[in-house]
Backbone as a printed PyTorch tensor [residue, N CA C, xyz], in Angstrom:
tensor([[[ 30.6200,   7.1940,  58.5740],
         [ 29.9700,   7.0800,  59.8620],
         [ 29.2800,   5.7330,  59.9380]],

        [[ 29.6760,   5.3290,  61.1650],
         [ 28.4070,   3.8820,  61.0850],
         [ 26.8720,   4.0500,  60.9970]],

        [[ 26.5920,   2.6680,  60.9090],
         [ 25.5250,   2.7590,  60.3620],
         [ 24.4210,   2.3660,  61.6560]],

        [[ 25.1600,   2.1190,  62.6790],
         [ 24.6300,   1.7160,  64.6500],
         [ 24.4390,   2.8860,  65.3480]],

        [[ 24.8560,   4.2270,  64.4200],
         [ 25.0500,   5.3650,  65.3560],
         [ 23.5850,   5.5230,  65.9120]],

        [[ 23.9700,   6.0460,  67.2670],
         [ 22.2220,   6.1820,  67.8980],
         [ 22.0280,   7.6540,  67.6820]],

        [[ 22.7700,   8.5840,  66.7790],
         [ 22.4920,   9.9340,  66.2910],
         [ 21.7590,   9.6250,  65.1640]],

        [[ 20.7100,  10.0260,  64.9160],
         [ 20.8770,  10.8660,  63.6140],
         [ 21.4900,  11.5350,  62.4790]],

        [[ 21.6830,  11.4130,  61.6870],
         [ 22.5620,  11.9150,  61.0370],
         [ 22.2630,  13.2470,  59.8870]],

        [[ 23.1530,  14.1170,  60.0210],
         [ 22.5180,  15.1500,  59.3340],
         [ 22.9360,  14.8890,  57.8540]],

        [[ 22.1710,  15.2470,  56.7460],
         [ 22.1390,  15.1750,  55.5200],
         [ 23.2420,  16.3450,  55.1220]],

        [[ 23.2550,  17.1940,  55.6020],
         [ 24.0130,  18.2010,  54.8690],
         [ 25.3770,  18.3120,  55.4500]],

        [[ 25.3290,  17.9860,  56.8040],
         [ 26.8370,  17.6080,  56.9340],
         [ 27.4960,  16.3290,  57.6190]],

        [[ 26.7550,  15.1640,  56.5560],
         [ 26.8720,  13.7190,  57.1080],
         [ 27.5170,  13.6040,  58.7860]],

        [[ 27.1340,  14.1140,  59.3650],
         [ 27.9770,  13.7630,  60.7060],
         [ 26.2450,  13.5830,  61.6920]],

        [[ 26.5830,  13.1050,  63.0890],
         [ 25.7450,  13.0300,  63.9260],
         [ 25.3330,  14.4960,  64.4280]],

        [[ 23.9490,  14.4620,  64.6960],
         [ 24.0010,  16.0410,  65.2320],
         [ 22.3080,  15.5580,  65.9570]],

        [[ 22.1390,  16.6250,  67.1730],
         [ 21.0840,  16.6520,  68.1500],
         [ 20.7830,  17.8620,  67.9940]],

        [[ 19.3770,  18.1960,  67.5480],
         [ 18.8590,  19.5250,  67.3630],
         [ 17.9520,  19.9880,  68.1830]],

        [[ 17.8000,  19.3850,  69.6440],
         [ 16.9370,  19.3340,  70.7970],
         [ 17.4450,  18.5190,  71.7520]],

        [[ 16.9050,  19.3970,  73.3270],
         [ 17.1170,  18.6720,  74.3110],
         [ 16.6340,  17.3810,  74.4100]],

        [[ 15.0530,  17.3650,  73.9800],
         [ 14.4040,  15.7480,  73.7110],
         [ 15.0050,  14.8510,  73.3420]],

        [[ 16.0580,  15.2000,  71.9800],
         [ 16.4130,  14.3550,  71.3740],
         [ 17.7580,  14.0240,  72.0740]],

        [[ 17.9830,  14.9520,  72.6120],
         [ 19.5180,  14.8280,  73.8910],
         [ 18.9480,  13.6500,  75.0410]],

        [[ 17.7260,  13.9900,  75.3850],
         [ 17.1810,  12.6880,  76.8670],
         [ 17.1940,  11.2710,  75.6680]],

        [[ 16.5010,  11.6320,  74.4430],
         [ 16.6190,  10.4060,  73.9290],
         [ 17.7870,   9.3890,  73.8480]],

        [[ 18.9980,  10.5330,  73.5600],
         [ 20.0980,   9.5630,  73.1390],
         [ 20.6800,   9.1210,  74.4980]],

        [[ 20.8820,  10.1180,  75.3050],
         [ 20.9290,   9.5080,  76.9280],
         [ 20.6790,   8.4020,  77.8710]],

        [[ 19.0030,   8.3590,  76.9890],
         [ 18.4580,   6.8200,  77.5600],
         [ 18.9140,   5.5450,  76.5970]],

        [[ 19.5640,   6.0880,  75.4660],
         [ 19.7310,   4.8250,  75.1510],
         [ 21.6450,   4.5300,  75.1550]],

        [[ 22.5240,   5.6580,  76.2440],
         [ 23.6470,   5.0790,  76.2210],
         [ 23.6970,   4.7830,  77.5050]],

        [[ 24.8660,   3.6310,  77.8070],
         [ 25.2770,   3.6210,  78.9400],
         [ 25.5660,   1.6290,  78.6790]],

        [[ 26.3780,   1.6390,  79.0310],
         [ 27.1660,   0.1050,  79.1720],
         [ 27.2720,  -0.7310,  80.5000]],

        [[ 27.2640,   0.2890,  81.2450],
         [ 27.3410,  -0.3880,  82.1210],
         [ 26.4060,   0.5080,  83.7630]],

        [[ 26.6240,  -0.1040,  84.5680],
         [ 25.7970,   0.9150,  85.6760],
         [ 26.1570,   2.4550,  86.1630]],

        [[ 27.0460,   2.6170,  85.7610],
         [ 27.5950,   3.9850,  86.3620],
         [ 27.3440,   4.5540,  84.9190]],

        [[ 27.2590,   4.3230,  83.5890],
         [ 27.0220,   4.9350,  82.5170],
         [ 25.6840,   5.3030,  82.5840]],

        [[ 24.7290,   4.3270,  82.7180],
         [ 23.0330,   4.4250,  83.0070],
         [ 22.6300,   5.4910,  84.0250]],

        [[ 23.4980,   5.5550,  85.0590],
         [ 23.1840,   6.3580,  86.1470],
         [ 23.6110,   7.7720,  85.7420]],

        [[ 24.3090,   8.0430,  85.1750],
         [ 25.2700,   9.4210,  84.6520],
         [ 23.6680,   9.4880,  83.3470]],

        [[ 23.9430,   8.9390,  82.3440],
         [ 22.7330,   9.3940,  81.2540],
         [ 21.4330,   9.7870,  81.8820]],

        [[ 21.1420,   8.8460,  82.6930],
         [ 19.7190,   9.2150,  82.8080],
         [ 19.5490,  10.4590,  84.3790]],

        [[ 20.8240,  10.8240,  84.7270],
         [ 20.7200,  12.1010,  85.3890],
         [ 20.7530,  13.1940,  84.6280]],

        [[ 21.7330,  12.8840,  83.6220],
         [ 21.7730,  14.2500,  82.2520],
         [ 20.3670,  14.1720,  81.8090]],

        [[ 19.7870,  13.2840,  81.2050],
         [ 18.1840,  13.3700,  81.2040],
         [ 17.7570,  14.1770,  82.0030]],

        [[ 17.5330,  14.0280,  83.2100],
         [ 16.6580,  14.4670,  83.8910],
         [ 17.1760,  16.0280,  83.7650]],

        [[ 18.3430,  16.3470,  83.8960],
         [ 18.8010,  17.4220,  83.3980],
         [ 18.4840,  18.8540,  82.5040]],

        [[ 18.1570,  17.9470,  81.2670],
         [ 17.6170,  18.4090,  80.1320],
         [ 16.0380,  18.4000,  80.0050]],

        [[ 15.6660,  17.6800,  80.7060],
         [ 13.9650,  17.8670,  80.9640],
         [ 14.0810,  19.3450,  81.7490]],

        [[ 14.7210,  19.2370,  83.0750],
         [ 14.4240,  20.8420,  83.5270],
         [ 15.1340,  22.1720,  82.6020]],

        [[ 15.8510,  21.9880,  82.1020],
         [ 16.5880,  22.9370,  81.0060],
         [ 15.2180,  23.3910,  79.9570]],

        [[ 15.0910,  22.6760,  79.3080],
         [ 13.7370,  22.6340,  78.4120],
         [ 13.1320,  23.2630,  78.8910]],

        [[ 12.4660,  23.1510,  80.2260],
         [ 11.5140,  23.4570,  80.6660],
         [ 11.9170,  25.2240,  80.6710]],

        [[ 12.7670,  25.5220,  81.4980],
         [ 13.4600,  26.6070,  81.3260],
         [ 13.6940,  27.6400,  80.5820]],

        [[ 14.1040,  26.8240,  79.5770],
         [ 14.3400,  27.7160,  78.2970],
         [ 13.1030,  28.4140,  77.5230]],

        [[ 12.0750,  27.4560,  77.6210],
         [ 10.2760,  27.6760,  77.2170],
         [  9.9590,  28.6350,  77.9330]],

        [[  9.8840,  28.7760,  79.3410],
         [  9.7390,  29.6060,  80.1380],
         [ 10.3100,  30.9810,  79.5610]],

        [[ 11.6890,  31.1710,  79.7370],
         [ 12.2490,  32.0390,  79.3660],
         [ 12.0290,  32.6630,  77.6590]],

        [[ 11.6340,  31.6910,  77.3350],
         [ 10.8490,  32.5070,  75.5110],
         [  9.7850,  33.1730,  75.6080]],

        [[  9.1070,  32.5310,  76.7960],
         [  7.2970,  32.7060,  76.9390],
         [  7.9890,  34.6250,  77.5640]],

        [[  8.3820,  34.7400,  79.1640],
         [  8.6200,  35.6710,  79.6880],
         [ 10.1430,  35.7030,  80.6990]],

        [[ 10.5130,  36.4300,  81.0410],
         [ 11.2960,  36.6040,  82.0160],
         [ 11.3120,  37.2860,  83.6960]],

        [[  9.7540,  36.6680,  83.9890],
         [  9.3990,  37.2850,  85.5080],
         [ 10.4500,  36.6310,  86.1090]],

        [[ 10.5110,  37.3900,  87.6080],
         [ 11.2140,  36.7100,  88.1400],
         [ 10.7220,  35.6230,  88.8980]],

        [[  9.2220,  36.1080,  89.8080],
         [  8.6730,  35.2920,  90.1520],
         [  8.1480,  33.6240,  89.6240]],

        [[  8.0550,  33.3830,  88.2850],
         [  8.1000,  32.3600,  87.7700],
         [  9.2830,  31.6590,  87.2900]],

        [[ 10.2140,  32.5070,  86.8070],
         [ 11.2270,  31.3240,  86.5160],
         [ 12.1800,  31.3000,  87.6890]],

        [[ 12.6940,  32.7810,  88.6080],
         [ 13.4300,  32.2090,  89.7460],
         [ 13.4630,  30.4990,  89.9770]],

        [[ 12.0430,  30.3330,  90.7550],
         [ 11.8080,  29.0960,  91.2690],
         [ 12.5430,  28.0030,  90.5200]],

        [[ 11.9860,  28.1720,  89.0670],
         [ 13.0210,  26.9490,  88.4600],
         [ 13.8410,  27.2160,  88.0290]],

        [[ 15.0120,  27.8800,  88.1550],
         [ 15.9930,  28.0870,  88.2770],
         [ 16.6260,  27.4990,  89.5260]],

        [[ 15.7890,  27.6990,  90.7490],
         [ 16.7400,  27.2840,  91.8350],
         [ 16.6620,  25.4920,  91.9230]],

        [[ 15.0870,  25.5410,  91.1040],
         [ 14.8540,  23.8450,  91.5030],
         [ 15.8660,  23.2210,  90.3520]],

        [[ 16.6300,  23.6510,  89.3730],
         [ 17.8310,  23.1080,  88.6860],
         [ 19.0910,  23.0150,  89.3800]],

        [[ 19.2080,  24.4980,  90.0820],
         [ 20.2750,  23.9610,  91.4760],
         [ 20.6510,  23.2250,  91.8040]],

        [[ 19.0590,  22.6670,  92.2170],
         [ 19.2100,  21.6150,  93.3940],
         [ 19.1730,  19.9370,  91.9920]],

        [[ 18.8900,  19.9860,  90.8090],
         [ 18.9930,  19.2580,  90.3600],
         [ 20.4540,  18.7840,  89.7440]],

        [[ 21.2270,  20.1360,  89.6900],
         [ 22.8940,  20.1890,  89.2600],
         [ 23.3970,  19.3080,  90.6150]],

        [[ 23.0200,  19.3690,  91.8860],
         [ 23.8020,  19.6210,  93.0140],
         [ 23.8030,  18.2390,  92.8060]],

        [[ 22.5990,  17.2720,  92.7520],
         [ 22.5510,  16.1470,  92.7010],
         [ 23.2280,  15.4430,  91.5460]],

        [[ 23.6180,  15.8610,  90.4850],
         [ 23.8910,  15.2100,  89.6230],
         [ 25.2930,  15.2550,  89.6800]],

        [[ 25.9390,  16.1790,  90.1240],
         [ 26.9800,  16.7350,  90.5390],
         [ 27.5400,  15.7120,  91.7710]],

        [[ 27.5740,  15.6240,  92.3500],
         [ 27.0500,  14.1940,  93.1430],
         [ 27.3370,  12.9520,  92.7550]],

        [[ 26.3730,  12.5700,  92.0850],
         [ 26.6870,  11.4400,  91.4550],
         [ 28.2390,  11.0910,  90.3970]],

        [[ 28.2410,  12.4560,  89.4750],
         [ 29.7040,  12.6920,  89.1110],
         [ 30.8270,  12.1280,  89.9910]],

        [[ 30.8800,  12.9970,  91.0530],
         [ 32.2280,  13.1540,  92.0000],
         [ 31.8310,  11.6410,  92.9060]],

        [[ 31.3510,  11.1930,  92.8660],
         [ 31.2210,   9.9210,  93.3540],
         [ 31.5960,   8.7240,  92.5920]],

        [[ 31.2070,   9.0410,  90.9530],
         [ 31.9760,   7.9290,  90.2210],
         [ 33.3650,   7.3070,  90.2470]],

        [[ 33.8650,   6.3240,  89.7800],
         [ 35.0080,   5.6360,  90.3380],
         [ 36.4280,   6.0950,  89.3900]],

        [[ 37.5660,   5.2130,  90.0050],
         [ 38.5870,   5.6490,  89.6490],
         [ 38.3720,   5.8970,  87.4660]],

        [[ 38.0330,   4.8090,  87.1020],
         [ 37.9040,   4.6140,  85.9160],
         [ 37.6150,   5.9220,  85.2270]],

        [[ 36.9240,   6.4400,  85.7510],
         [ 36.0300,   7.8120,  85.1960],
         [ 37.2570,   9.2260,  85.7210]],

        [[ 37.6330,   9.0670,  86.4950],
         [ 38.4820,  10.3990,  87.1670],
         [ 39.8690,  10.3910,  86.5420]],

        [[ 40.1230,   9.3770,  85.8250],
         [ 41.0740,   9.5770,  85.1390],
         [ 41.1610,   9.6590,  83.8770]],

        [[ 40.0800,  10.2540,  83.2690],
         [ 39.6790,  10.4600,  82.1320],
         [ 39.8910,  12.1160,  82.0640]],

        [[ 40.1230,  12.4590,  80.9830],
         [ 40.9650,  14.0060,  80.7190],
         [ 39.3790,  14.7910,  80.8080]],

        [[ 38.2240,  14.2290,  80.3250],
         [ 36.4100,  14.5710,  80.3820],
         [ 36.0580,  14.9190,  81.4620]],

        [[ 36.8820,  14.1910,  82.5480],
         [ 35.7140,  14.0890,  84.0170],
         [ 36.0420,  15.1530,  84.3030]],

        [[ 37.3680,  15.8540,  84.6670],
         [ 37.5480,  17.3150,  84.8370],
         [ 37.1470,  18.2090,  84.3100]],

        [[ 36.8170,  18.0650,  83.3450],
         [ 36.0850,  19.3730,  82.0920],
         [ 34.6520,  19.5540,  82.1380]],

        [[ 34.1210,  18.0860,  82.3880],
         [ 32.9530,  17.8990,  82.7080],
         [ 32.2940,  18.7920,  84.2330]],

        [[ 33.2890,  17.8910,  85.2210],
         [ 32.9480,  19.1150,  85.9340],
         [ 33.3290,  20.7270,  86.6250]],

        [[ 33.9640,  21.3300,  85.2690],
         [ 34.1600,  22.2780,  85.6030],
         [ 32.7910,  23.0130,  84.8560]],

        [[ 32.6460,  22.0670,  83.4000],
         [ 31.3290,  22.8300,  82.9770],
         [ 30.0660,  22.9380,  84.0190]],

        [[ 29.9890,  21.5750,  84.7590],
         [ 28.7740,  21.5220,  85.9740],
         [ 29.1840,  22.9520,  86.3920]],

        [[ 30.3730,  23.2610,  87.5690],
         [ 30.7130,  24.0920,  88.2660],
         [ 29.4720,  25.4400,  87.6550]],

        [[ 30.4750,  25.7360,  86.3270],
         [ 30.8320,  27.4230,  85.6610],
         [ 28.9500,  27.6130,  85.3830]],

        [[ 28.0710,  26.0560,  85.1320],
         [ 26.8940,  26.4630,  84.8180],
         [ 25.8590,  26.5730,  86.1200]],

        [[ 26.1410,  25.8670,  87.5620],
         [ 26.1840,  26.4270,  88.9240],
         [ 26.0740,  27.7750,  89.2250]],

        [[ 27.4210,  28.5370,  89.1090],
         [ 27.9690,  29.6350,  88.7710],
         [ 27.1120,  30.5900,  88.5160]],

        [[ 26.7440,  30.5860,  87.1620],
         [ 25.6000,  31.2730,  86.3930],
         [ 24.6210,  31.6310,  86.7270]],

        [[ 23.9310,  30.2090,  87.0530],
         [ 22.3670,  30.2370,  87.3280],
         [ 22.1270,  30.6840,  88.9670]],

        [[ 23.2770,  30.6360,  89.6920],
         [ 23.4000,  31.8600,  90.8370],
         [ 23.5790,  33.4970,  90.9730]],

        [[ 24.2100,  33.7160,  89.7810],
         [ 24.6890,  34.8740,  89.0150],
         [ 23.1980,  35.1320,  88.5040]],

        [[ 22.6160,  34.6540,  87.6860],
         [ 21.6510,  35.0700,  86.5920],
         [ 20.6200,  35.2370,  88.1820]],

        [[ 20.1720,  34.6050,  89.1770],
         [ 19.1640,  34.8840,  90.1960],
         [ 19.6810,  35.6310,  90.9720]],

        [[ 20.9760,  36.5150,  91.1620],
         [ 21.1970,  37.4900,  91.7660],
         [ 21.2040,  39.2620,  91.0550]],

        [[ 21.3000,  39.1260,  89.7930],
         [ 21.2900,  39.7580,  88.5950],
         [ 20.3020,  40.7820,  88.8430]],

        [[ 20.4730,  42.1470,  88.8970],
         [ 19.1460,  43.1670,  88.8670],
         [ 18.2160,  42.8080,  90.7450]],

        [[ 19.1560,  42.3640,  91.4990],
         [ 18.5030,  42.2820,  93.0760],
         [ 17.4920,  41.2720,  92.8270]],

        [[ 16.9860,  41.6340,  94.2120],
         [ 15.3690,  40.5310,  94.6410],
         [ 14.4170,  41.3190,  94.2850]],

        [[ 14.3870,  42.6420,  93.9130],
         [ 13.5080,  43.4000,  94.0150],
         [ 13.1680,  43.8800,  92.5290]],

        [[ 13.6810,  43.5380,  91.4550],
         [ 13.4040,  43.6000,  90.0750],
         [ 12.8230,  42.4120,  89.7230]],

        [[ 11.8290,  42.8910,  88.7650],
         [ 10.4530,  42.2080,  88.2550],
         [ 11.2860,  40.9920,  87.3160]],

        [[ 12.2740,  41.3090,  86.5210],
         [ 12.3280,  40.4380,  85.3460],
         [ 13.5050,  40.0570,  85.7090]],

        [[ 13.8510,  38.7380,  85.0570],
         [ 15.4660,  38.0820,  85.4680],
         [ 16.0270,  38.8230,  84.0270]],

        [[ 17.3590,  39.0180,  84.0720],
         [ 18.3080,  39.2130,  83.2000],
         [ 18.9930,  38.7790,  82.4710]],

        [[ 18.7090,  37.0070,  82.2630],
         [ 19.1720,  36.1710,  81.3390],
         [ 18.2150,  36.1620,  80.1460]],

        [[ 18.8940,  35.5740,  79.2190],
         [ 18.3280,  35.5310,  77.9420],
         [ 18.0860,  33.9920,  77.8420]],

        [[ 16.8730,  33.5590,  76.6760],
         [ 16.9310,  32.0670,  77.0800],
         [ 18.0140,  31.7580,  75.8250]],

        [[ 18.7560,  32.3450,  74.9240],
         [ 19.2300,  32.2090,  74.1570],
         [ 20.8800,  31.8030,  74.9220]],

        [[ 21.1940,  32.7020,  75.7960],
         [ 22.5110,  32.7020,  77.0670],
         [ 22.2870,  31.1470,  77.4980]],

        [[ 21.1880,  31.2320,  78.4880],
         [ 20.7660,  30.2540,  78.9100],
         [ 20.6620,  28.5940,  78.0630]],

        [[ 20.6500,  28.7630,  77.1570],
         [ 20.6660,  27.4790,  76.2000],
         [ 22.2600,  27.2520,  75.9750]],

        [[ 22.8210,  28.2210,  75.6770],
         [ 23.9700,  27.9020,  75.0650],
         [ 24.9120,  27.5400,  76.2090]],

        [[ 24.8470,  27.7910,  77.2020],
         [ 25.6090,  27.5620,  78.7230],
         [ 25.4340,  25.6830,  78.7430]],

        [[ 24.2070,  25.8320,  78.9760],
         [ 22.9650,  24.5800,  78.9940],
         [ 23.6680,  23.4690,  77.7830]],

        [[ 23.8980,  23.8310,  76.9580],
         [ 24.5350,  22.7060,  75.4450],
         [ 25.9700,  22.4700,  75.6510]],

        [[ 26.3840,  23.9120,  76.1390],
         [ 27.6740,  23.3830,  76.3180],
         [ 28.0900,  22.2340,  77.9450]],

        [[ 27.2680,  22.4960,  78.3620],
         [ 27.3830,  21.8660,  80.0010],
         [ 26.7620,  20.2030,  79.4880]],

        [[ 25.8990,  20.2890,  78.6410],
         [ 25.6030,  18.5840,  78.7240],
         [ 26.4980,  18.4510,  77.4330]],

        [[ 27.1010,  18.9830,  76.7060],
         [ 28.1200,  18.3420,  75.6920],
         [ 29.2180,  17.7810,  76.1120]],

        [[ 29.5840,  18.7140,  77.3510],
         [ 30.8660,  17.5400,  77.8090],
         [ 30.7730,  17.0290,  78.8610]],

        [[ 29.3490,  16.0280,  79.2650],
         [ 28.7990,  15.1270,  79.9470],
         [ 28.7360,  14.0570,  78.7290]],

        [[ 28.1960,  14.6660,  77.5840],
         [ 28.1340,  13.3550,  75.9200],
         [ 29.4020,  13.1770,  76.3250]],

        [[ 30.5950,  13.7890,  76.2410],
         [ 31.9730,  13.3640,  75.4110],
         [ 32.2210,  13.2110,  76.6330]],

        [[ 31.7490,  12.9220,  78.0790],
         [ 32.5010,  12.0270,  78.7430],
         [ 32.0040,  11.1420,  78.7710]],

        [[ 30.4830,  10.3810,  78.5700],
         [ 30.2550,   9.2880,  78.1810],
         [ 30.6330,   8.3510,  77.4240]],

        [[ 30.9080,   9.1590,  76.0650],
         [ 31.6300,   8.1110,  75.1380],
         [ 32.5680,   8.0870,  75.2920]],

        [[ 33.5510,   8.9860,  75.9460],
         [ 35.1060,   8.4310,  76.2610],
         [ 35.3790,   7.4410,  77.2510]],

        [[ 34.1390,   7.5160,  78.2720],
         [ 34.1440,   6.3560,  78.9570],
         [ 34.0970,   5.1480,  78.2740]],

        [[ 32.8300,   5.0110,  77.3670],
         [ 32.6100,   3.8740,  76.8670],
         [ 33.4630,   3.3390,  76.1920]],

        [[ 34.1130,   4.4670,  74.9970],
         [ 35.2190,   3.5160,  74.4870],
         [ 36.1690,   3.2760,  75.1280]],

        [[ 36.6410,   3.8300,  76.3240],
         [ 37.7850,   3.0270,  77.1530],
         [ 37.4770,   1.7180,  77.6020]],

        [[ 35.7900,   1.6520,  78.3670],
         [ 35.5550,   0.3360,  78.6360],
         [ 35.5890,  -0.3770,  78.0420]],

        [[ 35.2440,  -0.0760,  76.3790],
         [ 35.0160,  -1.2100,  75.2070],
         [ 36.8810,  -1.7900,  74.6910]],

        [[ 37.8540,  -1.1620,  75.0510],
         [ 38.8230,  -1.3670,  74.4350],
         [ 39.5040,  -1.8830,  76.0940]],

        [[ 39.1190,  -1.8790,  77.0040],
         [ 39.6350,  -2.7920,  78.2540],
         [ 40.0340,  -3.8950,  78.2400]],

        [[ 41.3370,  -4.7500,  78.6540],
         [ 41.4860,  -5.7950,  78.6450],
         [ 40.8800,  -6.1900,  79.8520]],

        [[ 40.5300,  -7.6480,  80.1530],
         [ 39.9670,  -8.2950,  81.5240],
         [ 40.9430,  -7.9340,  82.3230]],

        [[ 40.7070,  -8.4130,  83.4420],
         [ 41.6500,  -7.7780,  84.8610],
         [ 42.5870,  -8.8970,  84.9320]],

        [[ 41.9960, -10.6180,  84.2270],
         [ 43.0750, -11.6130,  84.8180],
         [ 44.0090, -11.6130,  83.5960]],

        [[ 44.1560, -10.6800,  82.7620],
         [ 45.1640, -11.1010,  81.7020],
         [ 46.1910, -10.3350,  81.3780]],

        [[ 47.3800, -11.0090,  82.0250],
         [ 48.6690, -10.3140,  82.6940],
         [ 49.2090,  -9.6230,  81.2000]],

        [[ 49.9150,  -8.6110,  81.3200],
         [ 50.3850,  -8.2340,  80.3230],
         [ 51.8800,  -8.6010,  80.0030]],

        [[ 52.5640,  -9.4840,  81.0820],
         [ 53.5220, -10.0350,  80.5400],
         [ 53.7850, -11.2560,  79.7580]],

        [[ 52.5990, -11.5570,  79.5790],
         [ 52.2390, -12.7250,  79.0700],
         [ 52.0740, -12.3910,  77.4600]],

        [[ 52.4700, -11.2490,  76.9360],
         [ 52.1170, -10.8850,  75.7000],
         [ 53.6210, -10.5470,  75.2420]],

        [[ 54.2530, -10.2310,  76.0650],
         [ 55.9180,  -9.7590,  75.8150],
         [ 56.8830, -11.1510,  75.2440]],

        [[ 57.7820, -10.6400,  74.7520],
         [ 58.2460, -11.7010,  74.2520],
         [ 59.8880, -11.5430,  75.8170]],

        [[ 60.4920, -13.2370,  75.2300],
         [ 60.6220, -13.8010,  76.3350],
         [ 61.9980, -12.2410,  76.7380]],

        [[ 62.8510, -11.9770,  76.1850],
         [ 64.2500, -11.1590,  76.4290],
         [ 63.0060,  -9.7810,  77.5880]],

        [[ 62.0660,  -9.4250,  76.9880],
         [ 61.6140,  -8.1530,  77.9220],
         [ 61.0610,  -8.8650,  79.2660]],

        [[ 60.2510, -10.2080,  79.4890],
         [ 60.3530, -10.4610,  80.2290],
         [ 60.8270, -10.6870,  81.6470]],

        [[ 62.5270, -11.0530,  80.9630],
         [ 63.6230, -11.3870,  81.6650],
         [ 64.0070, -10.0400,  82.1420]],

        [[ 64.0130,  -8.6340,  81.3180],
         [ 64.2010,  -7.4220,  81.8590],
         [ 63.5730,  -7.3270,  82.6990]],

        [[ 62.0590,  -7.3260,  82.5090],
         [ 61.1430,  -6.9060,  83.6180],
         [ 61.0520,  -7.8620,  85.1110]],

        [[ 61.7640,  -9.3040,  84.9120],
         [ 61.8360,  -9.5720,  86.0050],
         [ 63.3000,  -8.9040,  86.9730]],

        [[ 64.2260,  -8.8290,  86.2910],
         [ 65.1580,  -8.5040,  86.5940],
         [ 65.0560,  -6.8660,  87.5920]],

        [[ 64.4700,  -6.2340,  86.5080],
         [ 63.8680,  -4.8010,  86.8450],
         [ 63.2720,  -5.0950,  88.4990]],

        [[ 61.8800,  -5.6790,  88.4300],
         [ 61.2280,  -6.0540,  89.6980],
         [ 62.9560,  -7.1270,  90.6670]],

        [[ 63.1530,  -7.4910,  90.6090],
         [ 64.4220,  -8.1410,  91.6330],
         [ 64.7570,  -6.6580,  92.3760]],

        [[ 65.5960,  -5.4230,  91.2350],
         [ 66.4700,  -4.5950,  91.4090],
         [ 65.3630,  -3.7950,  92.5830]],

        [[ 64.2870,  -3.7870,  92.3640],
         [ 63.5440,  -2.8020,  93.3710],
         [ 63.1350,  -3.3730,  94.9870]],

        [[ 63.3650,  -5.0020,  94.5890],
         [ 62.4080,  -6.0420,  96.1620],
         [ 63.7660,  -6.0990,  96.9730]],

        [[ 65.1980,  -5.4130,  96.4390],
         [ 66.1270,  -6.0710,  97.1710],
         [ 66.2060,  -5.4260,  98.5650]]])
């Protein structure tokens, strides 16, 4: 493993590992390459600040009257981030992540509509567990991580835009490929 990783690294099974949401906003704020990376991390941040918050809640008790509310105010924090997703550019939508990514947004949407309809309006306690609730929650910002870094390393392995790729071919494929382009302009 390198030695630049912005994980941590676990001792017992040398690999990177995040053992908290904190430490999830941490690594968040410190990826992103470029502007649409910065903007994606530091919405998953904000993300994981209300998750946290959530999950505490849900250890402490399970009224409905107290955590409903933040539950719905994550809603409205998915909806936005969600948002910003489906707004990112071609670069990102053709990544095998961005779809997975947001199907996890979707399925954890889903839930937290499910979990506030759960037992009516009229039962005292919500019906999620914060244990449910976390693990939905890890898996939904894990493949927001692994579309970050698949972004990044695509950007990092990008050639510039002015550097033709026939210019790397040797001369016989050339001559195909012009030939090729003739057979189609005729």
């Amino acid at each position: 493993m390198a030695t630049d990783s912005r994980l941590r690294i676990n001792p017992a099974t040398n690999l990177p590992s995040i053992t908290s949401f904190d430490e999830l906003g941490h690594f968040l704020r410190s990826a992103g390459a470029d502007d649409d990376s910065r903007r994606v991390s530091e919405s998953m941040s904000q993300l994981s600040v209300h998750i946290e918050a959530i999950i505490a809640r849900l250890r402490v008790n399970r009224v409905r009257t107290t955590v409903a509310p933040m539950l719905v105010d994550m809603l409205t924090v998915l909806r936005g981030h969600r948002t910003l997703v489906v707004d990112l550019g071609l670069p990102w939508r053709g990544l095998y992540e961005y779809a997975a990514y947001l199907q996890a947004l979707n399925n954890f949407r889903v839930l937290i509509g499910q979990w506030l309809l759960d037992g009516g309006p009229r039962s005292t306690e919500l019906l999620v567990a914060p244990e449910d609730f976390e693990l939905v929650a890890w898996r939904t910002l894990g493949e927001g991580m692994l579309l970050i870094d698949m972004y990044e390393q695509w950007k990092a392995s990008e050639q510039p835009e002015d550097a033709s790729k026939l210019g790397a071919l040797e001369e016989p494929q050339v001559q195909r490929a012009i030939q090729w382009w003739k057979k189609l302009t005729r």
